[in-house]
C-alpha positions as a printed NumPy array, in Angstrom:
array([[ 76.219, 134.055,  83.677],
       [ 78.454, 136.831,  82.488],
       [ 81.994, 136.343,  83.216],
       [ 83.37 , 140.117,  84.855],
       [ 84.394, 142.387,  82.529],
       [ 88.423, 142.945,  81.799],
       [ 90.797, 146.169,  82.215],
       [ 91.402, 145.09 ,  78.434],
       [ 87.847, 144.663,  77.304],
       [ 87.059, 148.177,  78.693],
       [ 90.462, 149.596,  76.915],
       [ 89.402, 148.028,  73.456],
       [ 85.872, 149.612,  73.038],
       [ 87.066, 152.586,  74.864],
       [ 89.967, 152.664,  72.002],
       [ 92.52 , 153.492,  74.946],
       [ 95.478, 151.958,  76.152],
       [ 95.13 , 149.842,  79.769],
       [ 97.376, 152.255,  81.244],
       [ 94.895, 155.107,  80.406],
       [ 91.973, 153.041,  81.709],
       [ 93.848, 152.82 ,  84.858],
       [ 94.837, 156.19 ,  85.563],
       [ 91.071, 157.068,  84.683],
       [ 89.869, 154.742,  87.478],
       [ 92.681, 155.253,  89.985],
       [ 92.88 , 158.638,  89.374],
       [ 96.999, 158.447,  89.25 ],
       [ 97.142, 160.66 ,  86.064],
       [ 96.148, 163.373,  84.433],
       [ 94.017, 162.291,  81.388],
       [ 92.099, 164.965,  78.984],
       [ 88.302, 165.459,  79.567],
       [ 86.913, 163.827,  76.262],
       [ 88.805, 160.718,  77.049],
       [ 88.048, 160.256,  80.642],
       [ 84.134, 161.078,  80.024],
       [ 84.645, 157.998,  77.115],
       [ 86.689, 155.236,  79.527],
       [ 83.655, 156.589,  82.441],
       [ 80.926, 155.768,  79.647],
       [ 82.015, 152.222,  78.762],
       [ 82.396, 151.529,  82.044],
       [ 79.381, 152.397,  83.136],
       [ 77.793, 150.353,  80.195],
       [ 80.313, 147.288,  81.036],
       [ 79.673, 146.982,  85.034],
       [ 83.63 , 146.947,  84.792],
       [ 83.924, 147.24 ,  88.791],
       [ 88.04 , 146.435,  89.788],
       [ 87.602, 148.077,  93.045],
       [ 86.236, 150.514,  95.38 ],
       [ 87.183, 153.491,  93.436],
       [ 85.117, 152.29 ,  90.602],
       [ 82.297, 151.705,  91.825],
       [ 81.769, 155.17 ,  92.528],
       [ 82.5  , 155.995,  89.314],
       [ 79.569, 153.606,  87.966],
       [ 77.216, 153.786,  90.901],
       [ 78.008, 157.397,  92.271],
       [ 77.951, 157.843,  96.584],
       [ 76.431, 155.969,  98.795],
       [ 75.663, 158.336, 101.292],
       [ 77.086, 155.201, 104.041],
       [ 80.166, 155.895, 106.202],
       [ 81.794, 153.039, 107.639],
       [ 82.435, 152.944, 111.236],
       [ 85.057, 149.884, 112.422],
       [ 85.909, 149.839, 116.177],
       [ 86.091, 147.537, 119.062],
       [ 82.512, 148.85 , 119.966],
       [ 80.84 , 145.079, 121.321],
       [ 83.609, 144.786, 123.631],
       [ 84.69 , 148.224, 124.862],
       [ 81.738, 149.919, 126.352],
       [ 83.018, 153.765, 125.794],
       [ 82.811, 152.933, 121.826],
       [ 78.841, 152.459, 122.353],
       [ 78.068, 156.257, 122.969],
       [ 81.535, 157.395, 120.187],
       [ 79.171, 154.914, 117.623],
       [ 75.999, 156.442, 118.35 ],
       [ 77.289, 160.176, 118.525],
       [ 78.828, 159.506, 114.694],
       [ 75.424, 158.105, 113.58 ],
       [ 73.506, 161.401, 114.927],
       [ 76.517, 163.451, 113.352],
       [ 76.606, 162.177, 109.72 ],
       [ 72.835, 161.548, 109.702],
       [ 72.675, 165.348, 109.855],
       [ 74.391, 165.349, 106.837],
       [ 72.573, 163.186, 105.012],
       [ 74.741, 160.093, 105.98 ],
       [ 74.083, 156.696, 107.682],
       [ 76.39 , 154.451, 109.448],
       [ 77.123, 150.731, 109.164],
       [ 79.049, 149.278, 111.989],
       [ 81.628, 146.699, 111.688],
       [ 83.393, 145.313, 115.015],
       [ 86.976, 144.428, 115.128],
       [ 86.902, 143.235, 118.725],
       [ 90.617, 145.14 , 118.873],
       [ 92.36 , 142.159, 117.003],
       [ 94.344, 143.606, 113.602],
       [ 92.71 , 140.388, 111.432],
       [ 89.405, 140.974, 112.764],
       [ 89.82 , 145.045, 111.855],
       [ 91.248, 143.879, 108.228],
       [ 88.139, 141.833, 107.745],
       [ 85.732, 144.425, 108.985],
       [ 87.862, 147.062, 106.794],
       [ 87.467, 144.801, 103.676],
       [ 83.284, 143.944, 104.19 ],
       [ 82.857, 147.777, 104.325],
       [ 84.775, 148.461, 101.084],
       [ 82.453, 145.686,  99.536],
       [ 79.299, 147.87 , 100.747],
       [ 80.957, 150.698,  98.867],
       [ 81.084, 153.295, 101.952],
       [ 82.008, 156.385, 101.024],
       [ 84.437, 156.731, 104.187],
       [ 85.587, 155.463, 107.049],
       [ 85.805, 156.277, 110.822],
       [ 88.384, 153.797, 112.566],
       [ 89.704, 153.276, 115.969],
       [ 92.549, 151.363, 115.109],
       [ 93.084, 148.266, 116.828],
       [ 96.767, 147.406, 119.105],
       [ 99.157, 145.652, 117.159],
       [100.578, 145.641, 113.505],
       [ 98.23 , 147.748, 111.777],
       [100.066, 148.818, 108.797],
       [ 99.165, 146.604, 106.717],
       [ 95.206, 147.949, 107.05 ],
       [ 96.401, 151.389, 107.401],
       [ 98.733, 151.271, 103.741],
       [ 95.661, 149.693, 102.685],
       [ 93.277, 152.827, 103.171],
       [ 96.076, 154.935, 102.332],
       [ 96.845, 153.046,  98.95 ],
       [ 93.386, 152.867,  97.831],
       [ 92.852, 156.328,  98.736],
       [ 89.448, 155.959, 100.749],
       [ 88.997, 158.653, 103.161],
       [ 89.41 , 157.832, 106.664],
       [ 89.71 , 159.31 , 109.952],
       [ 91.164, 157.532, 113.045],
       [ 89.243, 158.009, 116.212],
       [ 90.501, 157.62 , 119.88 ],
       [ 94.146, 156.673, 119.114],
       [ 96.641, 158.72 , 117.153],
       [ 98.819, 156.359, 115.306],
       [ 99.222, 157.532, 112.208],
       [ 99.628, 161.199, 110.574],
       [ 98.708, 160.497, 107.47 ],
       [ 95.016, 160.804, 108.26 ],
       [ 93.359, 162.667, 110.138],
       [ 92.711, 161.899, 113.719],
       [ 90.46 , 162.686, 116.469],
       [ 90.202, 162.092, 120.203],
       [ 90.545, 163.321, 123.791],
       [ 93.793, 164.354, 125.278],
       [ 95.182, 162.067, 127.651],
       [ 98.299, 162.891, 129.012],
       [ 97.332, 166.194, 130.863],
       [ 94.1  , 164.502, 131.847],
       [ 95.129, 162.103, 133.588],
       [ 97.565, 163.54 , 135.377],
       [ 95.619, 165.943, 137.168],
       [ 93.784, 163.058, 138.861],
       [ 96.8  , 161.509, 140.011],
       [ 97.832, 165.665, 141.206],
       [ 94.255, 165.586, 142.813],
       [ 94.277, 162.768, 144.913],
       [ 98.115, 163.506, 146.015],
       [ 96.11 , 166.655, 147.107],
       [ 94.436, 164.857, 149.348],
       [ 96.695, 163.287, 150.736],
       [ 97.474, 159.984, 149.321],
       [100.934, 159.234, 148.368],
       [ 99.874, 155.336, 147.444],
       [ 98.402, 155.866, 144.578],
       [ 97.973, 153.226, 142.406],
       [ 96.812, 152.144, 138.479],
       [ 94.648, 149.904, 136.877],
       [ 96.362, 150.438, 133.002],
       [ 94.682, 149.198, 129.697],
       [ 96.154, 146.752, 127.113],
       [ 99.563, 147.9  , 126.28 ],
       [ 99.102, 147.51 , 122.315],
       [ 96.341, 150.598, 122.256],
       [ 97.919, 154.088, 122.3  ],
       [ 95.834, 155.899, 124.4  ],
       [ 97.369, 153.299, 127.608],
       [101.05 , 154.413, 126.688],
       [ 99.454, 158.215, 127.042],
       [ 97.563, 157.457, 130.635],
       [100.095, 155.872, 131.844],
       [102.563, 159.055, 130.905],
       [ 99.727, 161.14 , 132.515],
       [ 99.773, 158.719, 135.591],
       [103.758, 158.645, 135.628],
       [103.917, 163.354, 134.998],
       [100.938, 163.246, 137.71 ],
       [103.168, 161.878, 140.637],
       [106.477, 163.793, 139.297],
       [104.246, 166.869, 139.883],
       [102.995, 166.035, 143.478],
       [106.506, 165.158, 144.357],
       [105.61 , 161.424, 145.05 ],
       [107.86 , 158.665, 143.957],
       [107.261, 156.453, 141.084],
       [106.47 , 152.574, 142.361],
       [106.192, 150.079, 139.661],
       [104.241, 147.37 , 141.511],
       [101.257, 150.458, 141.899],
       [100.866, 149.876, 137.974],
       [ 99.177, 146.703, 137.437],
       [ 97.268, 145.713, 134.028],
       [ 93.481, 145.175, 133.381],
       [ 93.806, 145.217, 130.15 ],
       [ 91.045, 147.271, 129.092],
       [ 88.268, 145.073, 130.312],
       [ 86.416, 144.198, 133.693],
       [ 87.299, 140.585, 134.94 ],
       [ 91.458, 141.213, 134.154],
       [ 90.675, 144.516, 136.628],
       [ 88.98 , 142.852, 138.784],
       [ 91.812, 140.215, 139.306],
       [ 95.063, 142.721, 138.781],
       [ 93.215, 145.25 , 141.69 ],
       [ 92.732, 141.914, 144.133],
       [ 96.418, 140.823, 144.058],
       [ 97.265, 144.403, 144.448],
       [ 95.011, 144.786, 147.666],
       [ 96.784, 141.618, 149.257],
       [100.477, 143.226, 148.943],
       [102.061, 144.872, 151.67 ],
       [101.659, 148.787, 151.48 ],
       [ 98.491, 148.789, 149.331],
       [ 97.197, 151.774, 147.865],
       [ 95.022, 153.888, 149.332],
       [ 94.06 , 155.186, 146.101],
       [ 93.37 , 153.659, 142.51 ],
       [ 92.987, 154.939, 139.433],
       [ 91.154, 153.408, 136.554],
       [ 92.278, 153.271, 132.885],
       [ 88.911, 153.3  , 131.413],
       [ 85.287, 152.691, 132.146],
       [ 84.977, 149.185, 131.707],
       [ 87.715, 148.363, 134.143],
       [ 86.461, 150.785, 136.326],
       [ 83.703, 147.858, 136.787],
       [ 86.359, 145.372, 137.348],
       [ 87.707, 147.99 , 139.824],
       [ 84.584, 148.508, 142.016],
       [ 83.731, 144.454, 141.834],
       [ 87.129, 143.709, 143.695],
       [ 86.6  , 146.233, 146.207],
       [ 82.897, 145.298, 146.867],
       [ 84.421, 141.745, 147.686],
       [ 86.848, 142.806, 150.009],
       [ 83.893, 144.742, 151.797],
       [ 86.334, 148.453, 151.17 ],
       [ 84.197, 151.019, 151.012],
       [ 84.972, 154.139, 149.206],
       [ 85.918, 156.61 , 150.154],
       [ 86.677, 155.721, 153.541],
       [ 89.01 , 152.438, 153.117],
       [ 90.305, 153.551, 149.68 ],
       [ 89.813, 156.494, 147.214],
       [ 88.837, 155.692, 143.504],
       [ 88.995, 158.311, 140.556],
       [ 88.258, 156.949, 136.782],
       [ 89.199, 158.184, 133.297],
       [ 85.797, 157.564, 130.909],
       [ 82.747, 158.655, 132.587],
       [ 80.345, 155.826, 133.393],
       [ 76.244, 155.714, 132.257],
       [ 75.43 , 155.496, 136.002],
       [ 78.163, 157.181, 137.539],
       [ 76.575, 159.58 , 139.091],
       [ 73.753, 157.361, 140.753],
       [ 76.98 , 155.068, 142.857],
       [ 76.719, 155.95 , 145.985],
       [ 79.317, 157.78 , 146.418],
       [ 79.486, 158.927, 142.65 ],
       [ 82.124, 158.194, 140.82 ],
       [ 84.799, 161.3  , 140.065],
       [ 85.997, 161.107, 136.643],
       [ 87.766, 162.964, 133.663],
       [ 84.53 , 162.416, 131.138],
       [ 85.647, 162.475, 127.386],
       [ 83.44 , 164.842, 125.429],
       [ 82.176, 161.974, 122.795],
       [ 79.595, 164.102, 121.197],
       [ 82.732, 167.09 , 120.353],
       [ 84.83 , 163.976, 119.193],
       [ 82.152, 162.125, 117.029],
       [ 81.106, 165.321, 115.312],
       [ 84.64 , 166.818, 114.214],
       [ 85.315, 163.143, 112.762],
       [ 82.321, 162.898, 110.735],
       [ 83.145, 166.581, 110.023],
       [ 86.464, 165.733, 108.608],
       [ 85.461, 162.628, 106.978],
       [ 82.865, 164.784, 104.437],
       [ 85.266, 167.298, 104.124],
       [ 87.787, 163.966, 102.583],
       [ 84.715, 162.484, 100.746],
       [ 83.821, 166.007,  99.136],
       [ 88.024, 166.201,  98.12 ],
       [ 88.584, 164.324,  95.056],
       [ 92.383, 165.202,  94.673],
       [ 92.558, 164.878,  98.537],
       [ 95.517, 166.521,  98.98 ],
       [ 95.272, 168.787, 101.972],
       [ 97.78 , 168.378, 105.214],
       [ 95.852, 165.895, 107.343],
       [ 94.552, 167.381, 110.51 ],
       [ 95.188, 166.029, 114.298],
       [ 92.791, 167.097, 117.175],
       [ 92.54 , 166.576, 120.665],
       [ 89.932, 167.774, 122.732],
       [ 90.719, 168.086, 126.256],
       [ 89.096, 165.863, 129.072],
       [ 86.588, 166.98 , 131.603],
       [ 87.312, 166.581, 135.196],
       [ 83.538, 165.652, 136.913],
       [ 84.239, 166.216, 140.426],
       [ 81.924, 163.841, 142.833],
       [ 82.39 , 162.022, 146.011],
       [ 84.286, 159.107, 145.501],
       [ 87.776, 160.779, 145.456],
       [ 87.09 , 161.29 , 149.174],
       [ 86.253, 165.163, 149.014],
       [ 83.651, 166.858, 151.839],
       [ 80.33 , 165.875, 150.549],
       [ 79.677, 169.63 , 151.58 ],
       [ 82.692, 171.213, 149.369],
       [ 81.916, 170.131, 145.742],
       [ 84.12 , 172.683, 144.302],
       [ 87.212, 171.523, 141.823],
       [ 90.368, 171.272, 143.488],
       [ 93.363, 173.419, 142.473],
       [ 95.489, 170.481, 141.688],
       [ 92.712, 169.408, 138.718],
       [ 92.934, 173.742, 138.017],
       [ 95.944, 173.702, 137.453],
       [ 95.268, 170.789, 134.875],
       [ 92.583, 172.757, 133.533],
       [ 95.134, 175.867, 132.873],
       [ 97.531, 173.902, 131.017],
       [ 94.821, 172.557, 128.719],
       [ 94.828, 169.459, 129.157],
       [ 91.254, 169.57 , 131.085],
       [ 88.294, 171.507, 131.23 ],
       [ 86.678, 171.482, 135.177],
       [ 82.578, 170.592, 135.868],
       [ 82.016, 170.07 , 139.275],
       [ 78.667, 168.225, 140.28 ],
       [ 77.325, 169.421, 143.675],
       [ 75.84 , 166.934, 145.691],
       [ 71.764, 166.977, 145.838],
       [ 70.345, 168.202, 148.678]])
């Protein structure tokens, strides 16, 4: 078998210096047009392949963008992964999926066996923790990437929802109606978009004039059974809520199991609003009133900016960071008149500040 071919080797027939080889490959250097197409040519005759950058020289694009989120264990990455596939495959594009299960080794790995494929790109919800060493990765290697979902890091471009003014008009419309115990079920601290929900949570109350209790915020970390538990402690305190709100969809599961077992029925015994629509959510009885992300909007401008990266050799331009706001679904399970589907003024008022765009359901007859 044919041992791989050297830096050196390709230099020699090339009649360049390494260095030159290099900044042909890397692209670090400005090197004239005779002598690049030369280095390219041996190359290509060699198989020389030292990384992801040259194998695109050799074997041109793959037409494959690399998608790497958390999307077996956090149900709202199932539609983000199938909107990107629909997006790039109208551009000629397909996906290949690579789970991190929101652990920073897992997301390194998945990072790495993606590179290997040769993807062109990458879309990446970054996982909680230390991610810089993934992220200087990317950046170092130059492979275009956008971050999805969580802004962490402007030096690529990122796309998501906003959360902040979202979720604060849900807290502002159930003080609306009434509730001043109003309580959260927060994601895993490590993933940005909790820190912003729970800022949205935290502005919501300051602008319904209600107190800020600590002991309302309890963690589910982003998944159904830790809901399920934090909301059942919760229920047995003294002063429970009368209201809950849920961090995200899957704990919005957790959420509705604990209350099933304690035989509360919602609205009546206790209100419950969600952030992240649910697949169903409108077939609960009572339906479930939400802020809905728009997924399709999200996926699209990602694989939008991703081609625009790919098609951008010198990749240069000022990375761009976009938030789309959240859309309030009003139903019944906020505790609203079956009879009066219209959007309240507190989730208006969210809507006017941009933070949220308003779709009320009405009720079938």
């Amino acid at each position: 078998m044919r041992s791989a071919v050297t830096m050196a080797e390709v230099a020699a027939r090339a009649g360049v210096s390494v260095s030159t080889v290099s900044h042909v490959v890397n692209e670090t250097r400005h090197v004239n047009a005779e002598t690049r197409e030369r280095v390219l040519k041996v190359i290509k005759e060699t198989g020389y392949l030292p990384n992801r950058v040259a194998s695109s020289l050799v074997t041109s694009e793959t037409h494959l963008i690399g998608i790497v989120m958390s999307a077996l264990t956090n149900r709202f990455f199932v539609p983000v992964v199938a909107a990107i596939d629909r997006a790039g495959r109208r551009r000629g594009y397909s996906s290949v999926l690579a789970d991190s299960r929101d652990r920073v080794a897992s997301e390194a790995e998945a990072v790495s066996m993606l590179l290997s494929r040769r993807v062109d790109g990458l879309v990446l919800a970054p996982s909680g923790g230390d991610r810089r060493a993934v992220l200087d990765k990317l950046v170092e290697e130059q492979v275009p990437t956008v971050l999805i979902d969580r802004f962490v890091d402007e030096r690529f471009d990122q796309v998501g929802v906003e959360n902040i003014e979202s979720m604060a008009a849900l807290v502002e419309h159930l003080a609306a109606l009434g509730h001043s115990r109003i309580a959260l079920v927060s994601g895993l601290r490590s993933i940005p978009t909790t820190a912003e929900r729970i800022a949205g949570y935290e502005l919501g109350l300051k602008r319904a004039g209600l107190p800020l209790d600590r002991r309302l915020v309890v963690s589910g970390r982003s998944a159904a059974d830790p809901a399920e538990s934090a909301l059942t402690k919760l229920l047995r305190c003294k002063d429970a809520p009368t209201a809950v709100v849920s961090g995200n969809n899957y704990m919005t599961i957790g959420v509705l199991r604990a209350l099933q077992k304690r035989s509360m029925r919602v609205p009546d015994d206790i209100a419950v609003v969600a952030y992240d629509d649910l697949e169903f959510a409108d077939v609960f009885e009572p339906r479930l009133t939400v802020v809905a992300q728009p997924v399709a909007q999200i996926a699209t401008k990602a694989v939008e900016l991703l081609i625009r990266r790919m098609a951008s050799k010198e990749n240069t331009s000022s990375p761009s960071c976009i938030r789309f706001p959240g859309v309030f679904v009003h139903r019944e399970s906020c505790g609203c008149a079956l009879r009066d589907a219209s959007l309240s003024p507190s989730a208006a008022v969210g809507a006017k500040r941009g933070g949220l765009r308003s779709h009320s359901v009405v009720p079938a007859v």
